[in-house]
DOKOL-573550 format. One line per field, with one value per residue (C-alpha): residue in one letter; z, y, x. Coordinates in pm, 1 decimal. Example, Ala and Ser with C-alpha at 12.3 -4.5 7.8 and 13.67 -1.06 7.14 Angstrom:
% residues 2
aa: (A, S);
zz: (780.0, 714.0);
yy: (-450.0, -106.0);
xx: (1230.0, 1367.0);
% end
This chain:
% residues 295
aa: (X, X, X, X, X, X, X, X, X, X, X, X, X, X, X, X, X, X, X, X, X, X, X, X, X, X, X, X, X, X, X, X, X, X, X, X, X, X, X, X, X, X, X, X, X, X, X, X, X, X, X, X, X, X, X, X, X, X, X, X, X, X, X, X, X, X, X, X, X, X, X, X, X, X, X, X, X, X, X, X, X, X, X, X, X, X, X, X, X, X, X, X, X, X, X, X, X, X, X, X, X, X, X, X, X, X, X, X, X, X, X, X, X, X, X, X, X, X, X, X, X, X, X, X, X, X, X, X, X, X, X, X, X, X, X, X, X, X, X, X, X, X, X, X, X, X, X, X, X, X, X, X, X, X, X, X, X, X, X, X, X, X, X, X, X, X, X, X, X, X, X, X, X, X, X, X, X, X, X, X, X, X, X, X, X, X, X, X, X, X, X, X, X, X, X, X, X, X, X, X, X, X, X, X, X, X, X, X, X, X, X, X, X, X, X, X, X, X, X, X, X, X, X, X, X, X, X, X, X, X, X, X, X, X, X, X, X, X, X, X, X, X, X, X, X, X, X, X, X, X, X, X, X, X, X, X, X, X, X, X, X, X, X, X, X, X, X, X, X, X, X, X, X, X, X, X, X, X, X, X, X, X, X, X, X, X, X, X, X, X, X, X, X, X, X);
zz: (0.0, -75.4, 167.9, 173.8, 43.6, 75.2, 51.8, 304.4, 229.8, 401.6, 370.3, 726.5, 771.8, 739.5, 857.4, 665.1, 573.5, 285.7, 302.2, 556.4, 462.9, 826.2, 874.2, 543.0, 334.5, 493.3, 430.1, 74.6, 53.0, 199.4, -44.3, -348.5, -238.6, -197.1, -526.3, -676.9, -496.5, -562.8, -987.7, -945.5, -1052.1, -1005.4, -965.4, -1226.2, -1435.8, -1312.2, -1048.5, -1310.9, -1563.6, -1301.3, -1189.6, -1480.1, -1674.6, -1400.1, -1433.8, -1841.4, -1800.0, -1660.8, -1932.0, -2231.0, -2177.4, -2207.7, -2512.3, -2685.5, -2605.5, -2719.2, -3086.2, -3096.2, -3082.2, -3319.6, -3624.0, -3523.2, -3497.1, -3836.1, -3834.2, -3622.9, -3372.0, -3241.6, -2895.9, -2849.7, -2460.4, -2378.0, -2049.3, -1837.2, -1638.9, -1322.4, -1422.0, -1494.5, -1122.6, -958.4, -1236.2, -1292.1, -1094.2, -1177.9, -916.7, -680.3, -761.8, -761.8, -425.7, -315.0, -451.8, -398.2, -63.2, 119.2, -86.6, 60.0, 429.0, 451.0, 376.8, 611.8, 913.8, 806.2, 749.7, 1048.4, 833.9, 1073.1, 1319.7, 1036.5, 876.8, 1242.0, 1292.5, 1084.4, 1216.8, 1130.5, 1363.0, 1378.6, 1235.3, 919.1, 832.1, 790.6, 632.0, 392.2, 290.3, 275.9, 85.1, -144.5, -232.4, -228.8, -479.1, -718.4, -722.4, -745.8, -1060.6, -1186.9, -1186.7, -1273.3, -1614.6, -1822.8, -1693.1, -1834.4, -2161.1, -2191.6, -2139.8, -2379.1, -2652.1, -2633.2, -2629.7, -2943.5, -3157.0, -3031.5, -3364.5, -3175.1, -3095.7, -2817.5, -2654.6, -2653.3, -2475.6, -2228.2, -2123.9, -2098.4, -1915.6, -1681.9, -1401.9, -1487.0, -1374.3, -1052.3, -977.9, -1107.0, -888.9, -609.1, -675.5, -741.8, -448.9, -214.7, -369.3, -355.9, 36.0, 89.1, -117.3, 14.6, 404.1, 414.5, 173.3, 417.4, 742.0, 670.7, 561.6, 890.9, 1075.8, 912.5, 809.3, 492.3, 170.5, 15.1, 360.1, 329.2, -2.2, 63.5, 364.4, 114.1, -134.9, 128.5, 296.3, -9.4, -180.6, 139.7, 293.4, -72.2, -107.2, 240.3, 143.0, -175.6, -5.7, 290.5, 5.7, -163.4, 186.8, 153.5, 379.8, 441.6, 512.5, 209.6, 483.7, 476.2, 206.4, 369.3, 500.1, 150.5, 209.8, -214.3, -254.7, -31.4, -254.2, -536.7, -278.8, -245.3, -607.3, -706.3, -420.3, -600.1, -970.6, -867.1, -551.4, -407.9, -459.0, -777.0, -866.8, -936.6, -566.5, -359.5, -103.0, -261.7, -189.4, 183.5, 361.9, 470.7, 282.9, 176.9, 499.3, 649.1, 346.9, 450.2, 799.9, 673.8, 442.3, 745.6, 1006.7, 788.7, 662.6, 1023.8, 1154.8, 870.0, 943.6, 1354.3, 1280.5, 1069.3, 1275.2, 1588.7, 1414.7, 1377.9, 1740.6, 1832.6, 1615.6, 1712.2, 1582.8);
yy: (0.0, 366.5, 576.0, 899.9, 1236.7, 1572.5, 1905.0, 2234.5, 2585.7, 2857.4, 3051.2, 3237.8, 3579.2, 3901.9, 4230.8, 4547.3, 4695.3, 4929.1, 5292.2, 5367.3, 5618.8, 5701.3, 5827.8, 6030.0, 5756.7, 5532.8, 5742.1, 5786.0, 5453.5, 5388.8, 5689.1, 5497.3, 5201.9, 5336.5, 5505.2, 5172.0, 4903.3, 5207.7, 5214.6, 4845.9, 4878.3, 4509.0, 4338.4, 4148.8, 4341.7, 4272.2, 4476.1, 4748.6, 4767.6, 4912.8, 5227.7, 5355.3, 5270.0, 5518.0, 5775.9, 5744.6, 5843.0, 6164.8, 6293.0, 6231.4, 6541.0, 6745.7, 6548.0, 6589.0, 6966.7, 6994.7, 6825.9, 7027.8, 7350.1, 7209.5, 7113.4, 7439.6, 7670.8, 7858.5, 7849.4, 8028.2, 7736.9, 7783.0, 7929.1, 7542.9, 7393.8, 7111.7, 7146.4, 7440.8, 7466.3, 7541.4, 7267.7, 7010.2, 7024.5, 6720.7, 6692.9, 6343.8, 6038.3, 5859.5, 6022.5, 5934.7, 5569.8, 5613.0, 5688.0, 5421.0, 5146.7, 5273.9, 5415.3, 5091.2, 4861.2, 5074.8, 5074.2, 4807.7, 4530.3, 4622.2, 4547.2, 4247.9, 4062.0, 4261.9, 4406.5, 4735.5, 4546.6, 4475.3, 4807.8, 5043.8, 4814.0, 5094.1, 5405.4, 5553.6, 5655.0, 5614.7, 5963.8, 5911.9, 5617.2, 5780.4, 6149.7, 5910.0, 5732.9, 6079.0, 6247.1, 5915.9, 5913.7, 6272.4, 6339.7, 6084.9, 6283.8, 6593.3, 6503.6, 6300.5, 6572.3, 6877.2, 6676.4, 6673.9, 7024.9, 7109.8, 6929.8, 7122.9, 7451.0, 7384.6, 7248.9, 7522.0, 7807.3, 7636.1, 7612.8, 7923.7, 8183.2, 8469.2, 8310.0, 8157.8, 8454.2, 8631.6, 8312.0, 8286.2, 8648.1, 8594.6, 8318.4, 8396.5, 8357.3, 7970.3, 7916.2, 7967.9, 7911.9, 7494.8, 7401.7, 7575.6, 7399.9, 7042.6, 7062.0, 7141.1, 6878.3, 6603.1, 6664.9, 6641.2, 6320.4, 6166.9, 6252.3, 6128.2, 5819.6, 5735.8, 5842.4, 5550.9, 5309.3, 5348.3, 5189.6, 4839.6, 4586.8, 4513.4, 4677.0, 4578.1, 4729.0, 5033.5, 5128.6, 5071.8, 5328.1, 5571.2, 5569.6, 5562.1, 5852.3, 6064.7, 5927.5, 5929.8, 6278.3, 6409.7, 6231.4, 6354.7, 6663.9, 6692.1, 6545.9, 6787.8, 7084.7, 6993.1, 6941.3, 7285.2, 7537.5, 7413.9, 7674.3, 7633.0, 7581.1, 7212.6, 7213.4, 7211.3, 6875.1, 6735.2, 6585.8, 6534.1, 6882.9, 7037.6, 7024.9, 7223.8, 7514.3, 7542.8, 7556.4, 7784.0, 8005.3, 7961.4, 8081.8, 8292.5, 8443.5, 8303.9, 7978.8, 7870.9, 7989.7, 7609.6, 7552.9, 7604.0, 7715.5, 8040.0, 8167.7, 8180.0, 8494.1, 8381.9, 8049.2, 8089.5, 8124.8, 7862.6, 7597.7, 7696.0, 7596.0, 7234.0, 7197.6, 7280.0, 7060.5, 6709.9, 6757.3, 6798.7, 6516.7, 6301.9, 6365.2, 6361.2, 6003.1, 5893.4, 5997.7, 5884.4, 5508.6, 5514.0, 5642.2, 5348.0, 5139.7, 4851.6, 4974.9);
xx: (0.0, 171.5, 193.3, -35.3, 77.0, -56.0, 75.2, 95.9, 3.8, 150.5, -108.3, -132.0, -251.7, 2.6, -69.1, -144.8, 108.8, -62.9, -196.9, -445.0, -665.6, -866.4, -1249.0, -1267.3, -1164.2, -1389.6, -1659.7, -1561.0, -1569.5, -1897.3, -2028.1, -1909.8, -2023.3, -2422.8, -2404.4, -2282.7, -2591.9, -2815.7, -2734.4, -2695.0, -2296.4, -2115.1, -2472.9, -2708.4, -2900.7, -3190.6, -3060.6, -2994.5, -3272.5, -3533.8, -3343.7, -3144.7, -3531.7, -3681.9, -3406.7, -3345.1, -3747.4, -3721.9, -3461.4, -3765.5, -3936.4, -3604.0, -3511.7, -3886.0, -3871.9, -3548.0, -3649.0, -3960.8, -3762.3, -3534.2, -3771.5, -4035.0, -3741.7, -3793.8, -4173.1, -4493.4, -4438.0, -4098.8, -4268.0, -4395.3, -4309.3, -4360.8, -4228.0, -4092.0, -3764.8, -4052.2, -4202.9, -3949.2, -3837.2, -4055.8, -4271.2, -4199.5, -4303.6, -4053.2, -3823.6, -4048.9, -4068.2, -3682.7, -3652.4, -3916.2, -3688.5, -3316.7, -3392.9, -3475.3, -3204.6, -2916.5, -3022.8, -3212.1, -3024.6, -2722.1, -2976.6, -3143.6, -2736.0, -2638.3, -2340.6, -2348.3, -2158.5, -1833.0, -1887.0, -1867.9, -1576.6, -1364.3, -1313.2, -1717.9, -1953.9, -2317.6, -2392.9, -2106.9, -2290.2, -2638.7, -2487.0, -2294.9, -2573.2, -2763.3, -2504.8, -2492.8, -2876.1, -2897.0, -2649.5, -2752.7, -3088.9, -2969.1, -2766.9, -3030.8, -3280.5, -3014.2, -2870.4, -3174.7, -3201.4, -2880.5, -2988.8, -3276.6, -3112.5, -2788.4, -3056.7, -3324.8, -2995.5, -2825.3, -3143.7, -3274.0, -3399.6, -3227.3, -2894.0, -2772.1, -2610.3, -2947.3, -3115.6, -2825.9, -2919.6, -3313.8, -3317.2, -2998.2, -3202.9, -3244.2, -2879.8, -2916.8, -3304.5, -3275.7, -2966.0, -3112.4, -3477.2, -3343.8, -3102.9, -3432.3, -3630.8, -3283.1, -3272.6, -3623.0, -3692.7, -3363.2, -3395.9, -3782.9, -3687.3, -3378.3, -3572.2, -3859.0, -3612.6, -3426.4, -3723.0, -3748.4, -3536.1, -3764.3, -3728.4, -4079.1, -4226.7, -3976.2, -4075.4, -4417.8, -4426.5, -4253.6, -4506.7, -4796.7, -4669.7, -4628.0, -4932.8, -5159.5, -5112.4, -5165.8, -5485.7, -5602.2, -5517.7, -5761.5, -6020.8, -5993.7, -5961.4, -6250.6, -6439.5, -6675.2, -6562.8, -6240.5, -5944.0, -5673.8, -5403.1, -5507.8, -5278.6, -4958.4, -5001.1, -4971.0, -4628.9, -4586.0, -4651.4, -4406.2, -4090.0, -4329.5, -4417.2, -4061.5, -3989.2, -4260.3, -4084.4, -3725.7, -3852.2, -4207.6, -4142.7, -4471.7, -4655.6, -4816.4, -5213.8, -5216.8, -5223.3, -5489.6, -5218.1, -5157.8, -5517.0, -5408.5, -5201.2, -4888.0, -4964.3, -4555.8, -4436.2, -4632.5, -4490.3, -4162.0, -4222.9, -4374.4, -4059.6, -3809.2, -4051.9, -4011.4, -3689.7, -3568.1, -3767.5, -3634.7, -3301.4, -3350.8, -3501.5, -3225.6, -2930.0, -3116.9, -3163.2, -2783.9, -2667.1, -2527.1, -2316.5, -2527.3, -2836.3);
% end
C-alpha cells in the first residue's frame, strides 16, 4: 500500500502593511459604495434595468422639447413647450418611484445581514454612516434631476432663432433658480426616503411606507380641500406637494395659482415651515436610528 501524500500551504494571515486612509476615506468609501448598490454597478441586471429605466425616464421630456424647438425653430411654432424649467423640477413620478426602490435597498439590507456590526468596525460613527448614505442618495438625485435640466437649457440656447447669446441672457435667471430647486427637492426626497427606511429591516415594507406617505397625505389633502368650507391651509399637510411650494418660491417668488395654497395669507411662509418641520424630523429620525453602532 503507498503511503499517503498531501501538501501544506503557508497561507497564514500578514498584517497590513498598505496605506491607511482614516475616517474620510472610509466614508468615501462607503459613499461609493451606496451610489454603486443604488445604480446596481457590479450586480445582475436585473438589479440594473429598473433604476437607470426610471431615471433614463425623466430625461424624455427634455429630449422631446429639445427636438420640438429644433424642427419648429424657423416656423410660427418655435414658442412650443412642452415642459418648463418650473415645471421640470418634480414633475416626474418617476423620481419618486426612484426613491421608493433605492432608498430601502441601501439601508435596509445592512440590518437584516447585520453588516453594521463589520462596517462600524472601521473608524465611522453612527452619524457618518447615515450622512454618507444621505449624501450618497442625495447626490444621485440631485444630478439626476439637474442633467436633463442642463440638456434642456444647452438644446433650447443652441437652436434658439435669436442666438444663443441672446437666450443665455433671458433666461440667466435659470442658472441659478434649477440648482437651487433640485437641491431642495434632492434633500427632501432623500432625508424622508432614508428616514422611513431606517425603521425596518424590509425593503418591500420600506418602499411601501414611502409611497404611502407621499401618496396618502396628498390624497387627504384633496379630499380635505374639496371638503366645503375648508381653510386652504389644509394644504400644507400634503407631504408630495411640499418640494413644489418650495420651487414655485425659487422661480415665482410666491406659490403657484395652481395651488390652492396660494389663496391663503402667509400660505408661503407657512410651506416653509412644513418643508423645514419634515426635513428635520427626517433627518432627527435617521441619525437617531444610527446612534449606536449597534443599531
Amino acid at each position: 500500500m503507498s503511503a499517503a501524500t498531501g501538501t501544506v500551504y503557508d497561507r497564514g494571515y500578514r498584517p497590513y502593511d498598505g496605506p491607511r486612509g482614516g475616517r474620510k476615506a472610509a466614508i468615501a468609501a462607503l459613499v461609493k459604495s451606496t451610489l454603486r448598490r443604488a445604480l446596481g454597478i457590479r450586480r445582475s441586471w436585473r438589479q440594473k434595468f429598473l433604476p437607470w429605466m426610471l431615471l433614463g425616464i425623466v430625461a424624455i421630456p427634455a429630449l422631446v422639447n429639445v427636438g420640438i424647438a429644433y424642427v419648429t425653430r424657423d416656423s410660427p411654432l418655435d414658442s412650443i413647450e412642452i415642459v418648463t424649467y418650473r415645471g421640470y423640477v418634480g414633475h416626474s413620478s418617476s423620481l419618486l418611484l426612484f426613491v421608493a426602490l433605492v432608498a430601502p435597498d441601501v439601508l435596509c439590507p445592512d440590518r437584516r445581514q447585520r453588516f453594521l456590526s463589520l462596517i462600524f468596525a472601521r473608524p465611522l460613527s453612527g452619524s457618518d454612516y447615515a450622512l454618507a448614505k444621505l449624501g450618497a442618495i442625495g447626490g444621485l438625485l440631485f444630478a439626476f434631476s439637474f442633467v436633463p435640466q442642463m440638456v434642456l437649457f444647452i438644446g433650447q440656447m443652441l437652436v434658439n432663432r435669436g442666438g444663443a447669446l441672446d437666450y443665455l441672457t433671458e433666461h440667466a435667471a435659470v442658472l441659478w433658480q434649477v440648482p437651487v430647486a433640485v437641491a431642495l427637492l434632492a434633500l427632501f426626497y432623500a432625508s424622508l426616503g432614508l428616514a422611513l427606511s431606517s425603521l425596518t429591516s424590509r425593503r418591500i415594507v420600506a418602499g411601501a411606507s414611502i409611497l404611502g406617505v407621499l401618496l396618502v397625505s396628498s390624497s387627504v389633502a384633496a379630499i380635505l380641500s374639496e371638503a366645503a368650507g375648508t381653510s386652504p391651509a389644509t394644504e400644507v399637510i400634503n407631504v408630495l406637494a411640499l418640494p413644489l411650494y418650495i420651487r414655485d418660491l425659487v422661480f415665482l417668488g410666491h406659490i403657484g395659482d395652481n395651488f390652492r395654497l396660494a389663496e391663503l395669507a402667509g400660505g408661503e411662509g407657512m410651506a416653509v415651515v412644513a418643508y423645514v418641520a419634515v426635513v428635520g424630523v427626517s433627518l432627527a429620525t435617521l441619525l437617531w436610528r444610527y446612534r449606536w453602532s449597534e443599531a
